[in-house]
RODO-2510 file (C-alpha; in nm, 4 decimals, decimal comma):
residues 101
     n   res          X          Y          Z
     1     x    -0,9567     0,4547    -0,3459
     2     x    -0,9073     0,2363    -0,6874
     3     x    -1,2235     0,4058    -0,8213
     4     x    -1,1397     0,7450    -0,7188
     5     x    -0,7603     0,7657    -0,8805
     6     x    -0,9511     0,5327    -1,1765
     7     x    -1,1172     0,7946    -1,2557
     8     x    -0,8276     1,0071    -1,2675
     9     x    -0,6225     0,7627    -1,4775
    10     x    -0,6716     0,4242    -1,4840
    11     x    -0,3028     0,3532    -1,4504
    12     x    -0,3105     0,5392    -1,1488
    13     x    -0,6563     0,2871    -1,1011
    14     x    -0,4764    -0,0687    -1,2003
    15     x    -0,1627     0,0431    -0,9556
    16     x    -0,4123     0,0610    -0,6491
    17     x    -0,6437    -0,2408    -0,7535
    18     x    -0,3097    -0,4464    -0,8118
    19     x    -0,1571    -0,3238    -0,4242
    20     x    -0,4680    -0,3587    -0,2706
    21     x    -0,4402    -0,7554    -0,4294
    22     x    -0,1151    -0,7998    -0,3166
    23     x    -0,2392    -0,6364     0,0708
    24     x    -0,4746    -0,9184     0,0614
    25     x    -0,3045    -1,2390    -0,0421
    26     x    -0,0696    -1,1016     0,1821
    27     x    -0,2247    -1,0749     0,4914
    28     x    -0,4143    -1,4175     0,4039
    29     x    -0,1544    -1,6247     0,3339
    30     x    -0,0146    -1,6788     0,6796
    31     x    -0,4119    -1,7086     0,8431
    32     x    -0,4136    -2,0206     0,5021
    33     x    -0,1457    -2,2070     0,6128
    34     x     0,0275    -2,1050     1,0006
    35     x     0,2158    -2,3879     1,0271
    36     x     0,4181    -2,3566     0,6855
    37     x     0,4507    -1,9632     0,7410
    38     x     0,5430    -1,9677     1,1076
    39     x     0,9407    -2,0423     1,0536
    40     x     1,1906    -2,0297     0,7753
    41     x     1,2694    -1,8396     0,4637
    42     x     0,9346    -1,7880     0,3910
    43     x     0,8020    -1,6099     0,7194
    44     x     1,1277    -1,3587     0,6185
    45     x     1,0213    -1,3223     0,2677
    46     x     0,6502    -1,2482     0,3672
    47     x     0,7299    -0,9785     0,6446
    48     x     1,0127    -0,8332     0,4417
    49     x     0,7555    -0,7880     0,1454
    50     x     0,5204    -0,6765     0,3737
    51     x     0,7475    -0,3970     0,5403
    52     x     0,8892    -0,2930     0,1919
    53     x     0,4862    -0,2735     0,0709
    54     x     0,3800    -0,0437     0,3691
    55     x     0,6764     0,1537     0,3705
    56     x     0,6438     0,2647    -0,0271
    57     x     0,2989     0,2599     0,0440
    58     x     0,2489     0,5164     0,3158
    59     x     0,5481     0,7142     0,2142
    60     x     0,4416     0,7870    -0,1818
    61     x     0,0853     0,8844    -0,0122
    62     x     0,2741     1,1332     0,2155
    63     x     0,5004     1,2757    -0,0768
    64     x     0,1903     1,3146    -0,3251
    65     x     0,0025     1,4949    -0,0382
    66     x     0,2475     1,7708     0,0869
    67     x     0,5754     1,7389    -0,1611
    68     x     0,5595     1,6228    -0,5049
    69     x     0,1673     1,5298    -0,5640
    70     x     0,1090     1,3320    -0,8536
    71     x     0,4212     1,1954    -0,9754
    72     x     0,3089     1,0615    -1,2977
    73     x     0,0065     1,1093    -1,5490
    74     x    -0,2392     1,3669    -1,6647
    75     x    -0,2129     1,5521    -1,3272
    76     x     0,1445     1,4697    -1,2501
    77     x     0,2453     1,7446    -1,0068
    78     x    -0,0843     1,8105    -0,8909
    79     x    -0,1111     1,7822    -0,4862
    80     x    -0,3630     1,5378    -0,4032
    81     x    -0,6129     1,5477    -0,1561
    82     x    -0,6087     1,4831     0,2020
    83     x    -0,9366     1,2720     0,2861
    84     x    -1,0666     1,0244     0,5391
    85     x    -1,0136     0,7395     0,3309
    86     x    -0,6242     0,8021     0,2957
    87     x    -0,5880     0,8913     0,6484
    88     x    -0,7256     0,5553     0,7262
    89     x    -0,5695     0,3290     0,4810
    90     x    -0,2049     0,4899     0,5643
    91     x    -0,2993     0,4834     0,9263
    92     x    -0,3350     0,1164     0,8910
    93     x     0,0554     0,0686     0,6857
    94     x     0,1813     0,2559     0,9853
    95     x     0,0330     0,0318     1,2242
    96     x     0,1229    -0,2839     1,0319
    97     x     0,4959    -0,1555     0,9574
    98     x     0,4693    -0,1072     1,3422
    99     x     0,3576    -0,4781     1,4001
   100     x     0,6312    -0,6047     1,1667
   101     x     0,9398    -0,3728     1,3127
***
């Protein structure tokens, strides 16, 4: 996906690279170090992050699909594609937004 909106506009390109960096420390963080991550303020500060993250996430793919499309850029307003690579990646916010709510 990072390539393809790259390609695009390499904004668009250093957004996804930087989420999809954020999506992994994330989700390795609490497989690092259980014990520290299993209770406290930091267990809420890492699922509230990574609600908020899946939330925008799936819901700005959603509105550039069938509302908006592009909201900024050389293509701003332009609908964006609906592909299997999407589908999957916003298939898998909605199931981890499920798994934190």
């Amino acid at each position: 996906m990072v390539t393809d909106h790259a390609r695009v506009w390499w904004v668009s390109g250093a957004f996804f690279a930087l989420l999809a960096v954020f999506q992994l420390a994330w989700g390795v963080r609490p497989a690092a170090a259980p014990a520290v991550v299993s209770a406290g303020r930091l267990r809420t500060v890492l699922l509230a992050s990574g609600m908020l993250v899946s939330v925008s996430s799936a819901t700005l793919w959603a509105l550039t699909r069938w509302v908006t499309g592009e909201p900024f850029g050389p293509q701003a307003g332009t609908e964006l594609p609906i592909g299997p690579a999407g589908i999957a990646s916003t298939g898998l916010e909605i199931a981890t937004i499920s798994a934190l709510g």
